[in-house]
N, C-alpha and C positions, 0 to 999 in steps of 0.2 A: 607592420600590420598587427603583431600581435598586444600591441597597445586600443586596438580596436577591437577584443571579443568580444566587449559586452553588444557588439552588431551581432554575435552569433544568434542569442536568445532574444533580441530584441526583433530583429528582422518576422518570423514568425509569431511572436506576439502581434507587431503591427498587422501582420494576414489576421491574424482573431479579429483585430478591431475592426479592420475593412469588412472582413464577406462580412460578419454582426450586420455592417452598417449599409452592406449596397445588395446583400440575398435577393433581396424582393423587386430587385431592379435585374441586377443581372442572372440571376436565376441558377443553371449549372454549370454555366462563365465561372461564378466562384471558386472552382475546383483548382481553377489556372492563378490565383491569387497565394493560395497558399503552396500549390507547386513551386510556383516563381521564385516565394521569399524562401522555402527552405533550401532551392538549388541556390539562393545567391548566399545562405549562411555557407549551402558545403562550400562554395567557391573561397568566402575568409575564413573557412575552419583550413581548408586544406594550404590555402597561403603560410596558416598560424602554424599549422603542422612542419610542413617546409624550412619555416625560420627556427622551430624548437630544434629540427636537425642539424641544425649549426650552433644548439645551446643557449638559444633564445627562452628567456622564463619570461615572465609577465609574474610580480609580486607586491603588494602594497597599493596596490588601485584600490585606495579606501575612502568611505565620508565618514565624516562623525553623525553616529548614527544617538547616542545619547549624552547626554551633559549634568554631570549630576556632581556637582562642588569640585571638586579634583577628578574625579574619575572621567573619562571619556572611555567610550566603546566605540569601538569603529568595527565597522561591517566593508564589506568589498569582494572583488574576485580575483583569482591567481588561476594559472595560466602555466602548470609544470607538465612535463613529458604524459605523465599520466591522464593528464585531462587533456591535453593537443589529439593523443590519440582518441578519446573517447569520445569527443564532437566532431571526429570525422567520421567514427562510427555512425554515433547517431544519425548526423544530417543524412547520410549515405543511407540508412536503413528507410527513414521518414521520408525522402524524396521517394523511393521507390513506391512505399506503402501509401502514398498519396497521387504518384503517378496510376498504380494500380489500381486504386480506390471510383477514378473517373469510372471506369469502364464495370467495376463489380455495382459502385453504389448507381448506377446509372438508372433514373426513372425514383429512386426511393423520395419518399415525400417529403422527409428531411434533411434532403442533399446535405446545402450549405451548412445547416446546426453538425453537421458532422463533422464539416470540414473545419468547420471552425474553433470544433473542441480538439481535435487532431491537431493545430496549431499550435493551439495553445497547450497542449498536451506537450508537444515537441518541443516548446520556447520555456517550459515549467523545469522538462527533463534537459537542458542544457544550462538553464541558469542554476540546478543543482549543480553541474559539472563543475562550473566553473567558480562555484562560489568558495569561500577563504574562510568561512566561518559556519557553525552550526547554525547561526540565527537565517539567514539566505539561504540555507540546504532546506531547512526546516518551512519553510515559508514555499518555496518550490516546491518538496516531498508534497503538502496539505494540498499545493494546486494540480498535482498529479492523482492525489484520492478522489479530487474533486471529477476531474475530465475522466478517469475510469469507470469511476460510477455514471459518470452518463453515458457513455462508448456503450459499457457493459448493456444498459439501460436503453438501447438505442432505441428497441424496438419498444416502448415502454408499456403501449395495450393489451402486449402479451404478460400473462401469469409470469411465465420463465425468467424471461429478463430482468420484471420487475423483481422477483427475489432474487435474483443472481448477483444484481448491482447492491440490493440492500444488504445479502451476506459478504460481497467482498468491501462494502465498506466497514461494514460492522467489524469484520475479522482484522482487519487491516490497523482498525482502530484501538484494537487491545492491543499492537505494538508500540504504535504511534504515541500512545501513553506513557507507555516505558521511557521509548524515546527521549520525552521532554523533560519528564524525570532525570532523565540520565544528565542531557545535559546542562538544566540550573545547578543539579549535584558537581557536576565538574566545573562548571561558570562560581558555584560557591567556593569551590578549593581554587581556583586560578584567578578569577576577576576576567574571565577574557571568555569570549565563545571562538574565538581563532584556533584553528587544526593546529597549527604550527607552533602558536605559542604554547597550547595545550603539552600539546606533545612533548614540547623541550621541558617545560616545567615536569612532566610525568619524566621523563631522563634525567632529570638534573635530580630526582628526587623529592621536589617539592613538595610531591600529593602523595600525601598515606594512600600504603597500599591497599588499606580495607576501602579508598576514595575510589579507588584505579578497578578494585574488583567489582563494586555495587557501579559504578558511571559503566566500567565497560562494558557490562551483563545486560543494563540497560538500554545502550547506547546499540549492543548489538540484539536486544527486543524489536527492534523498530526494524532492523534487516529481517528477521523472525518475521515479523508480520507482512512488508512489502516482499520481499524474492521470498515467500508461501514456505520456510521453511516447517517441519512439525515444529509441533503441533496445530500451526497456523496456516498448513495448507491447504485446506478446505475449499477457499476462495476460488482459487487458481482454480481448477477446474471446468464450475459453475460458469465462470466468466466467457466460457466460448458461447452463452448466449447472444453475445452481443455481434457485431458484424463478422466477416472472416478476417478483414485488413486490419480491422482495426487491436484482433485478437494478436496479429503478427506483430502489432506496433509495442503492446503491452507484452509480448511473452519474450519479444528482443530486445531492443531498444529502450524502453525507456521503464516501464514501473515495478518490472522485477530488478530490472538492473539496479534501481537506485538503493536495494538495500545490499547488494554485495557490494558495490561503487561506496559507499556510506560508507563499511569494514574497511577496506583498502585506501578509502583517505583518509582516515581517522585512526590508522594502524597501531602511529607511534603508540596509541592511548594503550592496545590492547597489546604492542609488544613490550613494552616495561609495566604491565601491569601484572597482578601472578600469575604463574603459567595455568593455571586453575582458568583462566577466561579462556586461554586461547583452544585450550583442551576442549573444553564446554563445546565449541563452535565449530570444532571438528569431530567432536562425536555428532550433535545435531546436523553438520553437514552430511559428514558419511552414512550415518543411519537415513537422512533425507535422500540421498541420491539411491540408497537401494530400496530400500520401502516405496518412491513412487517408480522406481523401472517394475518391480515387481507387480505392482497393478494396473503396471500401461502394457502387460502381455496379454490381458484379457480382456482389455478396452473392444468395441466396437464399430465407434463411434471415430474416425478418420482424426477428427479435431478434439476428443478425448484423450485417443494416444498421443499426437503432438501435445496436449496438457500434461498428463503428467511425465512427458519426457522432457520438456521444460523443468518443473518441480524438480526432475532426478539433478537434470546439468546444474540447476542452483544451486544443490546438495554440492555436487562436485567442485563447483566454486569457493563456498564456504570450506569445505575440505580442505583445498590448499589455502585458503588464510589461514585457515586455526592451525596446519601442521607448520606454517612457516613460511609458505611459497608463495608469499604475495603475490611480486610478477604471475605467477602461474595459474592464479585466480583469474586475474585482470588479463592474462592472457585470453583465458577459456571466457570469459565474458565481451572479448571483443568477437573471438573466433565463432561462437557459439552462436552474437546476434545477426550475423551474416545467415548462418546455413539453417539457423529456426526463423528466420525472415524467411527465409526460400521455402523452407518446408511447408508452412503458412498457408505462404499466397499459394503454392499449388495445391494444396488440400481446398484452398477456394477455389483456383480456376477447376477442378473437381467438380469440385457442388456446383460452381456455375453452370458445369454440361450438364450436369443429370440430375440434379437438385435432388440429389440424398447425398448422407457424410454416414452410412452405415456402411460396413465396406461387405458386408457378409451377405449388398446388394448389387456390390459392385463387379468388378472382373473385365480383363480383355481391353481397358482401355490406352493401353500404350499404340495400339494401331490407330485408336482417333485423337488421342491428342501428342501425339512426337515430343513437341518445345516442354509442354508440362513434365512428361514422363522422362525427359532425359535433364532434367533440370532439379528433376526429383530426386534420381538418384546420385545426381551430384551432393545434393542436400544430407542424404540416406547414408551415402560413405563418409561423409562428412562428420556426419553426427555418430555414425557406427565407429569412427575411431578408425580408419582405414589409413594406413599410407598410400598415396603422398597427401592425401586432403587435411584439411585444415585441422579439424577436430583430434587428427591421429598426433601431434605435434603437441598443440593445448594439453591433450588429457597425458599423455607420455610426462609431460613437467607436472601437473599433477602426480599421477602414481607416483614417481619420481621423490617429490617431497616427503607423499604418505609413506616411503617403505622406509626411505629416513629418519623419518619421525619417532624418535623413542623418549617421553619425555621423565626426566628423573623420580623412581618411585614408582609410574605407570607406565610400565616400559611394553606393558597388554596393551593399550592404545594404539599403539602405532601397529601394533599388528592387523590390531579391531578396524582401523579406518582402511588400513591396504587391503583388508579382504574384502570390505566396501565397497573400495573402488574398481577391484577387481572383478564382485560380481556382478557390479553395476556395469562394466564394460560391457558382459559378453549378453546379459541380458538386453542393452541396449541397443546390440546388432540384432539380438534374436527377435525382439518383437518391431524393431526399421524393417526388417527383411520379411516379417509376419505380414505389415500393415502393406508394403511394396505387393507382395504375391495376391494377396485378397485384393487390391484397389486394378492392379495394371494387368496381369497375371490371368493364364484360367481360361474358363471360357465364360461370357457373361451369365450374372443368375440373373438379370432383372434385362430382356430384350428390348422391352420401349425405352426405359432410360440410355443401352449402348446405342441403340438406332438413332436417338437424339444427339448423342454426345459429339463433340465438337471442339476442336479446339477456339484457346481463349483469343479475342480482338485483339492487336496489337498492344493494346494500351494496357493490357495484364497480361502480356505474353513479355516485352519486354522488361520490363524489374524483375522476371524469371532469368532471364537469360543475365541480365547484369549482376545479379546477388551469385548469382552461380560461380564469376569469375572470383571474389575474393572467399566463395566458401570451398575454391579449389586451391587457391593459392596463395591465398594469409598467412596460412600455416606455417609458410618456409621465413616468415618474420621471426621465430620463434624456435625454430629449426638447427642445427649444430652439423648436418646434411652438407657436404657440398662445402666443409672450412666456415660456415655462417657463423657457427658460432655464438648460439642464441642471441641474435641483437636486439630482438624483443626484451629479455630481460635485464639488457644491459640499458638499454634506451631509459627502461620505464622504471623509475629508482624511486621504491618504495621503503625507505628507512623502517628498518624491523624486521625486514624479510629478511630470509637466506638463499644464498646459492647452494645449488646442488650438481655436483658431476655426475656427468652420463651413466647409467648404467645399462649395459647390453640386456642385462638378465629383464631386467623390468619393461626397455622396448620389446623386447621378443615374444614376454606373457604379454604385454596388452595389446601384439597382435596378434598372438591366439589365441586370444578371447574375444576379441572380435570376429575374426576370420570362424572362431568356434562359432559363436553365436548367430553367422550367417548362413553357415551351414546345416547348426538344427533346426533356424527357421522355416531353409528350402524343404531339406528333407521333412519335416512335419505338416507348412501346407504349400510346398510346391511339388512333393511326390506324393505321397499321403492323401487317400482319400479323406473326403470326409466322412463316408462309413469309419472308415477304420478311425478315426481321432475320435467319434463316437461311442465307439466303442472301449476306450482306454478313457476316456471321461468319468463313468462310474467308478473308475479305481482310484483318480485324484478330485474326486466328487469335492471332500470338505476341503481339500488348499481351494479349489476352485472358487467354492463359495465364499472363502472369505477373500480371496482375490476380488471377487464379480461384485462384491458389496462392500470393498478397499477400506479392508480391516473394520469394519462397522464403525468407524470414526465420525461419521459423520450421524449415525442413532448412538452413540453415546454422546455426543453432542445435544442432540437431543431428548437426550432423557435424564442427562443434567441441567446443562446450561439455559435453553431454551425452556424443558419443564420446570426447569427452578424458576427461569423468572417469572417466567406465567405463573407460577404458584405463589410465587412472592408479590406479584401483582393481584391476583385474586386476594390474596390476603391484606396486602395495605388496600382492595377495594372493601373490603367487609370490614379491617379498622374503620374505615372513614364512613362509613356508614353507620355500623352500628356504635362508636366510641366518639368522633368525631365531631358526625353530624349532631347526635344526641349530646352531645355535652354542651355544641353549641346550640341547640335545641333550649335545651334546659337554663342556659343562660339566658335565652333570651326567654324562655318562659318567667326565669326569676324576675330578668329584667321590665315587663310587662307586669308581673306581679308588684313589685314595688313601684313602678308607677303609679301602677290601681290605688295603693295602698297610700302611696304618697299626695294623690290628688285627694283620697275620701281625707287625710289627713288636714289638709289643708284646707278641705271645704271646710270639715265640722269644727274640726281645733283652732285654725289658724284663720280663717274667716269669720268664725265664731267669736272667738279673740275683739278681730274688730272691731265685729258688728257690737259687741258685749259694751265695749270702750264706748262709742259712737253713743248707742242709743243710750248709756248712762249719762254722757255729759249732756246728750241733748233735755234728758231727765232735770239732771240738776239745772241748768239752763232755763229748763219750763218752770222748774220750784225757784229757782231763783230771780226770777222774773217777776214772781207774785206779790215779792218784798220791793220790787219798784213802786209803788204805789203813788209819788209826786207830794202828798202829803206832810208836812215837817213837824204836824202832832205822831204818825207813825212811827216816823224817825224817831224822833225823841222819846217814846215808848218802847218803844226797843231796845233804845241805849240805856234808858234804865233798868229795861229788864236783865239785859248782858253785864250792866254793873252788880245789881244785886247778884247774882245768878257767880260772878265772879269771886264777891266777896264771901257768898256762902263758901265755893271750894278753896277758897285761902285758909279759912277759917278750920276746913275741913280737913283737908293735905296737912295743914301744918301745926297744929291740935296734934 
């Protein structure tokens, strides 16, 4: 079977092309088109998966893709442990988020256009999985900017949406830059856009390291931009304008994922290239994961805090590549998109009972919706880093890597990212366990919203219950628990990475950092009034504020980048007007001038000319005319006359 993936990504492309072509006929039937195709991909993702546990690859499923004298390129897809895993993920995530999408998008005017970029969103994010070369990763990444911006954009009459989708394309696209840079510079040192071949040539030596350092830095710009790392976080955010399922699609599964997925197949590049790359990407990761936990404790907004606690696990991801621990990246990116797919859709089924996402409106509602609220906190321990749930296993091989990490010369590094990671743990129970107490907790602030609220219709109550079962127990894939024995990392062989032995001391802090972190949350607002947090407010006044206004990055954004160009655009508008237009003004005055000038020339000189010629010969003509006379005494008096007349100037000249 696994000579058949390319049906993975093909299967829900062909759903694009259907509902595109029968919406208008079948109407909200469409939603069952693209359920179908991506439950029959997981059905040959999980066969593919299946046969990889017996050591089954899929490698060299290539065309020639160019022909140029000797050279050929070939393009195709490969099929290693690493990606068997990763399109079960996905289809798993995208069935759910599609299953649940019926019943949230139900009535919206644009059903099927949703369902359809969903599709192909999902067919875009698994032909990157599987593809063998940058030029196919690159081609899928472009059609995943494409369906985000319009997901983002769904709602497109609204102000919100419409900038939302225009800043995360925009932001996205100063990666995406880098990106291709990156790789024509490594296509010009190797001749190939092939991961593998790349790679071996970067181990064998062939590519200068000053090739390995500018390709990898680049190569990992375009992760920077797509997984919202800083300074390119921005986007992330914003993007919860867009639906709630579809926000779950993009913050698990598929468009952040593809730039840590990028790092981790394209490893080899960055593990023999100088340790100067890999360092780079574990600072920007670890500074990422605790910079957005710190301003998702003040969030409000239900589906703001799932934003940037997505941004922080990204952070976290990128952590373990650049310390070493690839597996343990691509661990936390499988584990992760399960229990932030759950987190999601119940922050939807949320808003669907009470339609607000403020939670400081919310309160009390674990007695009206059960399946959410307990589906929630599977999700909450999950992502808080709890044992036995999934998250607690991922981020454990993380830390794990970080406190090993000493790299020669910067041996302050390794310290800087495990304190990272460390604060990022306990902060990330503290504000799961914040957002839990404000949303379920309490007693209602807002009475007509709880009197409404209701739990979700089956059709977004079940992918709650289902994402629940692997965000509780994935984790023991990865697990050393029980004689396992990390088979997670053993399975998923990432050439470049390292192994790391267990350390007690490191599970023990990261779970009480978690376990810390849920217990200041309760105690601050599950005992705690709100008088009294009121009151201690004025005394963390300025962290607060710049927490509330997350780090002002986004008005220094603006008072650069955005006022530059506006200023740089006022200005090439006032070049082109006042230098521009007036030179080509002036040209064409000249040119008008010299016509002028050329035509009076032409009348008076050049017609004149003519006329001058003309009426002279018609002159001599008339005078010569006179002497026709028919006479042959004339004649002969004139020829005397011109002989005398002759001989007088002979006589004359030659005297």
């Amino acid at each position: 079977m696994i000579e058949y993936a390319w049906l993975v990504p093909l299967l829900p492309l062909l759903a694009f092309v259907l509902i595109e072509a029968t919406a208008s006929y079948l109407g909200d039937k469409v939603a069952w088109l693209g359920v179908g195709a991506i439950l029959a991909s997981f059905v040959v993702a999980v066969k593919i998966f299946v046969e990889s546990l017996g050591g089954a690859k899929l490698e060299g499923l290539d065309f020639n893709w160019v022909l140029s004298g000797d050279r050929v390129i070939p393009i195709g897809i490969q099929v290693d442990h690493l990606a068997a895993v990763t399109i079960v993920m996905v289809t798993i995530v995208s069935a759910m988020v599609q299953l649940y999408s019926i019943g949230y998008m139900h009535g919206d005017k644009r059903f099927g256009r949703y369902f359809a970029v969903v599709s192909l969103f999902t067919a875009a994010m698994l032909g990157l999985v599987i593809a063998d070369n940058f030029f196919l990763l690159l081609l899928s990444w472009e059609i995943m900017g494409l369906c985000s911006y319009l997901l983002i954009g769904h709602w497109y009459e609204n102000t919100v949406p419409q900038e939302a989708s225009m800043k995360a394309f925009l932001t996205t696209r100063v990666g995406d830059i880098g990106l291709m840079i990156g790789i024509w510079v490594l296509f010009a040192a190797t001749g190939s856009f092939n991961f593998a071949q790349i790679g071996e040539a970067a181990k064998a030596g062939h590519v200068a390291p000053v090739v390995l350092l500018i390709g990898g830095l680049l190569v990992f710009s375009g992760g920077v931009g797509k997984s919202a790392q800083f300074p390119l976080h921005v986007w992330l955010p914003d993007a919860m304008a867009g639906p709630t399922p579809a926000s779950a699609l993009i913050h698990a599964a598929t468009m952040v994922a593809a730039g840590v997925y990028l790092v981790a197949r394209s490893y080899m590049i960055f593990a023999y290239a100088p340790a100067m790359v890999l360092m780079i990407v574990a600072i920007i990761g670890g500074f990422t994961a605790f910079f957005a936990a710190t301003i998702a404790t003040v969030r409000t907004d239900i589906k703001q805090v799932l934003a940037y606690s997505t941004v922080s696990q990204l952070g976290y991801m990128m952590l373990a590549l650049g310390v070493g621990g690839a597996t343990a990246g691509a661990f936390h990116l499988t584990t992760h998109a399960f229990f932030k797919a759950l987190l999601f859709l119940g922050s939807g089924s949320v808003i669907h009972a009470v339609h607000s996402q403020e939670m400081h409106e919310l309160g009390g509602l674990y007695k009206k919706m059960p399946i959410t609220f307990g589906t929630w906190v599977v999700g909450t321990l999950a992502l808080s880093g709890v044992p036995p749930f999934s998250g607690f296993f991922s981020k454990d091989e993380i830390l794990l890597a970080a406190y090993n990490y000493a790299p020669r010369g910067f041996e302050w590094v390794g310290g800087l990212v495990f304190a990272f990671g460390m604060a990022t743990a306990f902060l990330t129970a503290y504000y799961m366990t914040r957002a839990t107490v404000l949303t379920f907790f309490g007693r209602p602030r807002n009475h007509h919203q709880y009197d409404h609220a209701h739990e979700s219709p089956w059709v977004m109550a079940l992918p709650l219950v289902i994402l629940a079962v692997p965000a509780l127990l994935v984790g023991f894939a990865g697990s050393t628990w029980f004689g396992l024995g990390n088979w997670f990392g053993h399975f998923v062989e990432i050439e470049g990475g390292r192994e790391f032995h267990h350390s007690a001391f490191v599970q023990n802090f990261a779970i009480i950092s978690a376990l810390g972190g849920i217990l200041v949350g309760y105690l601050v607002y599950g005992r705690a009034s709100a008088e009294a947090r009121s009151r201690v407010l004025p005394t963390l006044r300025p962290v607060y504020l710049v927490l509330k206004n997350k780090y002002y990055v986004d008005e220094f954004y603006h008072a650069t980048a955005v006022a530059g160009t506006l200023a740089l655009s006022r200005l090439a508008g006032w070049f082109d007007q006042n230098v521009i237009d007036r030179l080509v003004n002036w040209v064409g005055a000249l040119g008008v001038f010299g016509s002028d000038a050329a035509g009076e020339t032409d009348r008076v000189v050049v017609d004149g000319l003519v006329n001058f010629v003309g009426d002279g010969t018609l002159w001599v003509g008339r005078q010569a005319r006179r002497l026709q006379t028919g006479l042959v005494q004339s004649y002969m008096l004139t020829l005397a006359a011109a002989v005398v007349i002759g001989i007088i100037l002979f006589q004359v000249i030659g005297g």
